[in-house]
Residue, then its C-alpha position, 0 to 999 in steps of 0.5 A: x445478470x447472475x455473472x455480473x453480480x459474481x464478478x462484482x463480487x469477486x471485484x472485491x477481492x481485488x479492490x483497488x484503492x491504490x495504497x490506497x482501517x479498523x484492522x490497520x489502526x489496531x495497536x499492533x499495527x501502528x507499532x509497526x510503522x511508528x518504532x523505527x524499524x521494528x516493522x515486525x511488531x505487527x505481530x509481536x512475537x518478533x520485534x527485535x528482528x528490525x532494529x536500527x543496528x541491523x540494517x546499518x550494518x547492511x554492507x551495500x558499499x555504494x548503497x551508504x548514501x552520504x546525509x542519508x535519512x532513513x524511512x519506511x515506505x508501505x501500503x496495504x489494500x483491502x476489501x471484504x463482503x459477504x451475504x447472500x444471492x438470491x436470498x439463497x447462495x451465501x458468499x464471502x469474499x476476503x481481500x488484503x494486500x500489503x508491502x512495505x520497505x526500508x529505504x536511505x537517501x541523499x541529496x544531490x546536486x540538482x535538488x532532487x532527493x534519492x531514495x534507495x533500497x536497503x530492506x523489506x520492512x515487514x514481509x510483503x503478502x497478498x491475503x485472500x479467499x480462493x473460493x466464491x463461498x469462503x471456505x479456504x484462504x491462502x496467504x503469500x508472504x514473501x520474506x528472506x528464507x523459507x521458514x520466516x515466510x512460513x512462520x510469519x504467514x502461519x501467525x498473521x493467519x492465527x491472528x485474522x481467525x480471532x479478527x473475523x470470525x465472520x470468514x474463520x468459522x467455515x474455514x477449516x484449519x486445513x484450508x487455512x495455507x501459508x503459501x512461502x515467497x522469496x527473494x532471488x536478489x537483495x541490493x540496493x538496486x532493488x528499488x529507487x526512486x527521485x523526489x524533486x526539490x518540491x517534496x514530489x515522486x519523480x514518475x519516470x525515476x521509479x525503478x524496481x526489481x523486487x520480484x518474489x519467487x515461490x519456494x515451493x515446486x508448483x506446476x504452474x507460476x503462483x504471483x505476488x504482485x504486492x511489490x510492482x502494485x507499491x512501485x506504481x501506487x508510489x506515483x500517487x506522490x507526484x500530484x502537487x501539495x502546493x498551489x503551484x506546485x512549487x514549494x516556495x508556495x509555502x511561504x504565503x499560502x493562501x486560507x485554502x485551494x485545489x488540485x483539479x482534475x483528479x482521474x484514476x482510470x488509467x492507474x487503476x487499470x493498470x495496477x488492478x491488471x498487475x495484481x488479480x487475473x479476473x480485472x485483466x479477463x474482464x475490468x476495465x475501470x473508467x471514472x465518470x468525471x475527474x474531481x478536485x481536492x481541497x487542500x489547506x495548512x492544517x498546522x504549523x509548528x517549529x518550521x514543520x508544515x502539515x498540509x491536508x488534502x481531502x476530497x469525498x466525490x463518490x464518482x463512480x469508478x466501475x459498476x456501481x462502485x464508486x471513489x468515495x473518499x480520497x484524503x492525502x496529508x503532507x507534513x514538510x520540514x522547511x529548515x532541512x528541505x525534506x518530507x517527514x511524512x507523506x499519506x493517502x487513503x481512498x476508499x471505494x464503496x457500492x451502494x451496498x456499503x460493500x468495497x474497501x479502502x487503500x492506504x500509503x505512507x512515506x515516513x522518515x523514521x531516522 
C-alpha cells in the first residue's frame, strides 16, 4: 500500500498531458510565444537573442523554403504536489517539461504543407525534484553553448525560488543545480513534418534528430527526452477539426458536432516511457473508455475560422488519475489555405486535486 502511494506520488513528477496554467500565463511567458521570435522574453534578461533577422540569415541553403511562413511549435508539461503520508512523512514533488522551436514551410504540389527546422526557440529543459521530500531539484536545459545553457537554467531557477516558495524553502541554494545540454547537429534536418490540405499532421511524415547531449563528464548517460516527447505529442494534430474531416466542411458547418473515440492509452504509454524511467519499471496507462469532443465555430471574421474543441470526461487514465479536461482551438485562414493557429490543453487530476496539466501550440508568427 505504502509503495503504491509513493509511486502515485512520484506519477507526478511524470505527469502526462501530452503537451499537453498559472505559471505559463504569467506575463512573461505569453511574451514568449506572442513576440515573433523573442522566445527568450521568457525571462527578459535576453530578449533580443530571437529576432527575425537572426534567423533569416540562418544559411540552410536548401532549408530557405519558397512561400514560406514562419511559426513557433512548443509545449510545456507540468505537475506539482505536496503533503503528508501518514499524517507523518512530508513529500514534494515538482515536475516541468518544456520545448519548443522555430519552424518554415512551404506548399507543395500535393497539397500538403511542409514544416521544417530552422532553431530551437527558447531552450528545451526538463525541471524537477530528484528527491521524494523535495530537498534538491536539478534543471536540464539544453541550448547552442555551454554557457547560454548555464546562464539561461541558473536565471529560470531564480525566478521559481520567488513562484514557489512552497518547494524553495527547504531547498538549499547548493541543491538547486543547472545541469547544461547541447546540441551535436544544427540543420534543417533536425526536424520536419507534412500537414495535408485539411489543416491536419500527417503521423507517418514526423521526423526528428534533436538529441541533446550532456556538456559535462558523467559516468552515467543523463536524458532530456524534452525534444522526442514534443515530436510524438505533435501527433495529437492529426485528429479532424472538421465534421468530415475535410476542410471543405467549412463552408457549411452545422451549429456543432463530435470527434468520438478519443483513447490515449497507447500515446501516453509510450510518450511517458521516453520521458521518466519509473513509468517504463512500472506504468502501464489504460484509459477506461474512449470519450468524444464537442466541437463548434466559436467565430468568424475576414475568412479567419476559429474552431473550438472541449471536452470534460474525467475518465480515468491510471490509478485513480483521471482526464479531466481536454480543450483544442483551431483557427483556419480560408484565403491563404493555411493554420494561423492550432492548441490543446489536458489536464489530469486525482480525487485528491493532485495531477497537472499539459499544453501545445502551433503558431504562425510571420
Amino acid at each position: 500500500m505504502r509503495n503504491k502511494l509513493i509511486l502515485k506520488i512520484f506519477f507526478l513528477t511524470s505527469i502526462l498531458s501530452v503537451i499537453s496554467i498559472n505559471y505559463l500565463l504569467s506575463t512573461d511567458m505569453v511574451n514568449v510565444f506572442t513576440n515573433k521570435y523573442s522566445c527568450m522574453s521568457y525571462i527578459s534578461w535576453k530578449k533580443d537573442e530571437f529576432t527575425t533577422e537572426k534567423n533569416k540569415n540562418r544559411n540552410f541553403g536548401e532549408a530557405r523554403l519558397t512561400n514560406e511562413s514562419t511559426y513557433i511549435l512548443w509545449y510545456i508539461m507540468k505537475g506539482k504536489a505536496y503533503g503528508r503520508i501518514l499524517f507523518i512523512i512530508p513529500f514534494r514533488v515538482y515536475y516541468e517539461n518544456f520545448a519548443s522551436l522555430i519552424l518554415k514551410t512551404r506548399k507543395n504540389s500535393d497539397g500538403t504543407t511542409e514544416f521544417r527546422y530552422v532553431d530551437i526557440g527558447f531552450p528545451g529543459y526538463l525541471f524537477r525534484t530528484i528527491d521524494f521530500m523535495g530537498h534538491e531539484i536539478h534543471i536540464r536545459i539544453a541550448s547552442h553553448s555551454l554557457e547560454e545553457s548555464l546562464y539561461t537554467g541558473r536565471k529560470i531557477l531564480i525566478n521559481w525560488v520567488d513562484e514557489y516558495p512552497e518547494f524553495s524553502r527547504v531547498i538549499k541554494p547548493e541543491k538547486r543545480k543547472a545541469l547544461p545540454f547541447g546540441f551535436d547537429v544544427d540543420d534543417p534536418d533536425n526536424f520536419s513534418f507534412l500537414m495535408d490540405e485539411n489543416g491536419l499532421v500527417i503521423p507517418d511524415s514526423v521526423r526528428t534528430r534533436i538529441n541533446p547531449q550532456y556538456l559535462w563528464t558523467a559516468k552515467d548517460e543523463i536524458p532530456l527526452a524534452a525534444y522526442g516527447a514534443l515530436t510524438e505529442a505533435l501527433k495529437f494534430f492529426s485528429r479532424p477539426f472538421t465534421p468530415n474531416g475535410n476542410i471543405e466542411d467549412l463552408k457549411n458547418l452545422p451549429e456543432e458536432w463530435l470527434d468520438n473515440g478519443l483513447d490515449f492509452t497507447y500515446d501516453f504509454n509510450k510518450i511517458g516511457r521516453m520521458l521518466e524511467q519509473v513509468i517504463r519499471d512500472f506504468v502501464v496507462f489504460h484509459q477506461e473508455k474512449p470519450f468524444s469532443v464537442r466541437y463548434y465555430l466559436k467565430e468568424k471574421e475576414n475568412g479567419i475560422f476559429k474552431i473550438r474543441g472541449e471536452a470534460f470526461p474525467n475518465v480515468e487514465i491510471w490509478s485513480g488519475y483521471h482526464i479531466t479536461s481536454y480543450i483544442r482551438e483551431v483557427e483556419w485562414d480560408e484565403k491563404n489555405m493555411d493554420i494561423i493557429r492550432e492548441s490543446l490543453r489536458m489536464e489530469l487530476y486525482s480525487k485528491k486535486g493532485r495531477g497537472g496539466y499539459g499544453i501545445m501550440e502551433l503558431k504562425k508568427i510571420e
